[in-house]
VEXKOL-453642 format. One record per residue (C-alpha): residue number from 1; residue in three letters; y, x, z. Coordinates in nm, 3 decimals. Each point is the difference from the previous one (the first is absolute). Example, Ala and Ser with C-alpha at 12.3 -4.5 7.8 and 13.67 -1.06 7.14 Angstrom:
2
{site 1; ALA; {-0.450; 1.230; 0.780}}
{site 2; SER; {0.344; 0.137; -0.066}}
***
This chain:
119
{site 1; UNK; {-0.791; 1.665; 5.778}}
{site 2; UNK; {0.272; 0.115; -0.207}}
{site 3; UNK; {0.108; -0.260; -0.322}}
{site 4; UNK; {-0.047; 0.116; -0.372}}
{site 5; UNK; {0.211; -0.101; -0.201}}
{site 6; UNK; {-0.132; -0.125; -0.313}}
{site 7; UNK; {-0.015; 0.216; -0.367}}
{site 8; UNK; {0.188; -0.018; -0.271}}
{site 9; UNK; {-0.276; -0.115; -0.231}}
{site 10; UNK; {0.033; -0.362; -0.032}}
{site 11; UNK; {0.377; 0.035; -0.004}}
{site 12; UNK; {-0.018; 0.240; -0.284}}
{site 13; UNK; {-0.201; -0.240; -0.194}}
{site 14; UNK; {0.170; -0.300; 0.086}}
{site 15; UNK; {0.372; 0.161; -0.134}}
{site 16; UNK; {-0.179; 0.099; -0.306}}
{site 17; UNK; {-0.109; -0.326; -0.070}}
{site 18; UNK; {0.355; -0.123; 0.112}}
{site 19; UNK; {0.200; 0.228; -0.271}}
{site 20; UNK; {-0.193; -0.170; -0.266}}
{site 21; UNK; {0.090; -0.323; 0.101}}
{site 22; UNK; {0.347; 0.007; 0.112}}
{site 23; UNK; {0.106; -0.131; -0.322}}
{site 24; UNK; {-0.167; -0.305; 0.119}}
{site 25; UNK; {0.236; -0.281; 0.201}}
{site 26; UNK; {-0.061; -0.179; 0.299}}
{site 27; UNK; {-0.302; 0.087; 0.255}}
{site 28; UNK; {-0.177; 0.155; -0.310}}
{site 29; UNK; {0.186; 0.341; 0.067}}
{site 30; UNK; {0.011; -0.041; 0.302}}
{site 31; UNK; {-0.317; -0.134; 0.218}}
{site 32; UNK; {-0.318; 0.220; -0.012}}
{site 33; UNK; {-0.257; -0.259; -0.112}}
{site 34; UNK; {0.210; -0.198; -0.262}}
{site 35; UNK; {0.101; 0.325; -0.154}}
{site 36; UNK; {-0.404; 0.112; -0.064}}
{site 37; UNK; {-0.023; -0.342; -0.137}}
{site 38; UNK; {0.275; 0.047; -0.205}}
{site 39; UNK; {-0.067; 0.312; -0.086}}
{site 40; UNK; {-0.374; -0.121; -0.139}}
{site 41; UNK; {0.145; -0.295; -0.192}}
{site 42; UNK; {0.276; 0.239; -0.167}}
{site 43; UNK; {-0.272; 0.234; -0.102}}
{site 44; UNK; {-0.203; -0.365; -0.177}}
{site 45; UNK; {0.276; -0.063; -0.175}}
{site 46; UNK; {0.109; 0.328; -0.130}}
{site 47; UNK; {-0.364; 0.014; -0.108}}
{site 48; UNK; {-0.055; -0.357; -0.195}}
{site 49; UNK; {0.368; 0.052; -0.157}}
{site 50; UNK; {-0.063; 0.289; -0.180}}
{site 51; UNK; {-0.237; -0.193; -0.201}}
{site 52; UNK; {0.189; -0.294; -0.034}}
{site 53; UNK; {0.325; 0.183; -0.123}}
{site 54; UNK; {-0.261; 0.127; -0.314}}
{site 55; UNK; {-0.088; -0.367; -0.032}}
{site 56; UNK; {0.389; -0.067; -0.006}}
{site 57; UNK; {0.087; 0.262; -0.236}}
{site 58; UNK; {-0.284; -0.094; -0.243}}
{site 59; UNK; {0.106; -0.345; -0.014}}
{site 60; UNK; {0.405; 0.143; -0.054}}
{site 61; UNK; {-0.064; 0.213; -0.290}}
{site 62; UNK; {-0.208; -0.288; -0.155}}
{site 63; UNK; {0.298; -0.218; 0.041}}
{site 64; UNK; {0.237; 0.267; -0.143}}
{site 65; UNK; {-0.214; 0.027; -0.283}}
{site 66; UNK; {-0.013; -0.391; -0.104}}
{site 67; UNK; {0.319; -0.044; 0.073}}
{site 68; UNK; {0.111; 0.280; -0.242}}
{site 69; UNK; {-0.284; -0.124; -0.255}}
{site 70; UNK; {0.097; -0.352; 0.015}}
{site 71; UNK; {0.366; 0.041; -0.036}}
{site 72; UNK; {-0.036; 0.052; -0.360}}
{site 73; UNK; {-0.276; -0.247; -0.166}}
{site 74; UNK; {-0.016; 0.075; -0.351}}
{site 75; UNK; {-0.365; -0.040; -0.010}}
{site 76; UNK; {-0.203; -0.319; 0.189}}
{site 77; UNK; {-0.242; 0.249; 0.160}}
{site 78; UNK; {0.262; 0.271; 0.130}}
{site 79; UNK; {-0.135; -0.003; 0.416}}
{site 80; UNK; {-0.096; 0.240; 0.206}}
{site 81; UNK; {-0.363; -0.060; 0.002}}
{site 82; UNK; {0.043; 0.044; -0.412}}
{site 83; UNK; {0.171; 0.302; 0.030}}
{site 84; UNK; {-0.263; 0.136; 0.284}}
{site 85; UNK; {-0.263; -0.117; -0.184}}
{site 86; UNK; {0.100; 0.167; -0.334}}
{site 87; UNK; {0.098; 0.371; 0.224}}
{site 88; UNK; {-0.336; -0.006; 0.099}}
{site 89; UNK; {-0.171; -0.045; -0.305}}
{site 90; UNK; {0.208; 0.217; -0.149}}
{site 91; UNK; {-0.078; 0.209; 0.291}}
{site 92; UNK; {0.347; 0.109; 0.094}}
{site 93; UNK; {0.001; 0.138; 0.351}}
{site 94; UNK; {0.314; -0.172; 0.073}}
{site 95; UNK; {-0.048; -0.094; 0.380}}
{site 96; UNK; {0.199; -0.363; 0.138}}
{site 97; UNK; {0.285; 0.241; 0.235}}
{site 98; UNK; {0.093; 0.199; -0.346}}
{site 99; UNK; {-0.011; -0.264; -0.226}}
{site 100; UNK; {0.254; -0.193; 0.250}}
{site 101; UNK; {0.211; 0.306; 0.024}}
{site 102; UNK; {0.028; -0.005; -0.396}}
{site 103; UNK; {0.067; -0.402; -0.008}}
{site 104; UNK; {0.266; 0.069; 0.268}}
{site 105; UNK; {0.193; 0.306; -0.194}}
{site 106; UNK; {-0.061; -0.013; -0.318}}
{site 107; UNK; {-0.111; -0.327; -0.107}}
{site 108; UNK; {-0.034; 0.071; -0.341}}
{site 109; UNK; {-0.177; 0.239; 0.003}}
{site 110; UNK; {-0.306; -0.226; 0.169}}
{site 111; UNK; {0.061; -0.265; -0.290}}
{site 112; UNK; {-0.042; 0.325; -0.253}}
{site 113; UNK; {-0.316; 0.076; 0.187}}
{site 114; UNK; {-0.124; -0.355; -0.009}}
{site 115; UNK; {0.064; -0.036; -0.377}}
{site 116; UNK; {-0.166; 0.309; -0.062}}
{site 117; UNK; {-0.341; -0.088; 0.195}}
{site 118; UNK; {0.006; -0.364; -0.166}}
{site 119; UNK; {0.046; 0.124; -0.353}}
***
């Protein structure tokens, strides 16, 4: 009986899988196995961080914010839960990333804002 040599199949899909992880160091670019676990906890990660960087930003514009806010206290009650408070009542559609962006270039012109809502 004559030998076959073996197709290309699994070869094809096991240098596609290598090509996305030969970034990686170490046996996880290089042995098949470790680079489909590799390859599965990459893709988990890439997944539950693309929530967390929203939590992340979220919590950096808020900071941004107070910081800019509580920098100059004329008033007791200057925060940024006042000042949140009073753009939604006042229903300003203001959202947290462009308010931030406003603290962080032109501060006065958020304190202008904030005296106008309280007034």
């Amino acid at each position: 009986m004559t030998r076959i040599k073996r197709g290309y199949i699994a070869r094809r899909r096991r240098t596609k899988i290598r090509l996305f992880t030969s970034s990686f160091r170490g046996a996880h670019s290089r042995l098949t196995r470790t680079i489909a676990q590799q390859r599965i906890k990459a893709f988990v990660s890439a997944h539950r961080d693309r929530d967390r960087k929203k939590r992340d930003f979220r919590g950096l514009w808020i900071s941004r914010i107070n910081a800019v806010i509580g920098e100059n206290k004329k008033k007791k009650n200057d925060s940024y839960r006042n000042l949140m408070y009073n753009m939604y009542k006042r229903q300003l559609l203001l959202n947290r990333k462009i308010v931030a962006q406003i603290a962080i270039l032109k501060g006065d012109c958020l304190f202008m804002i904030a005296n106008e809502i309280r007034k």
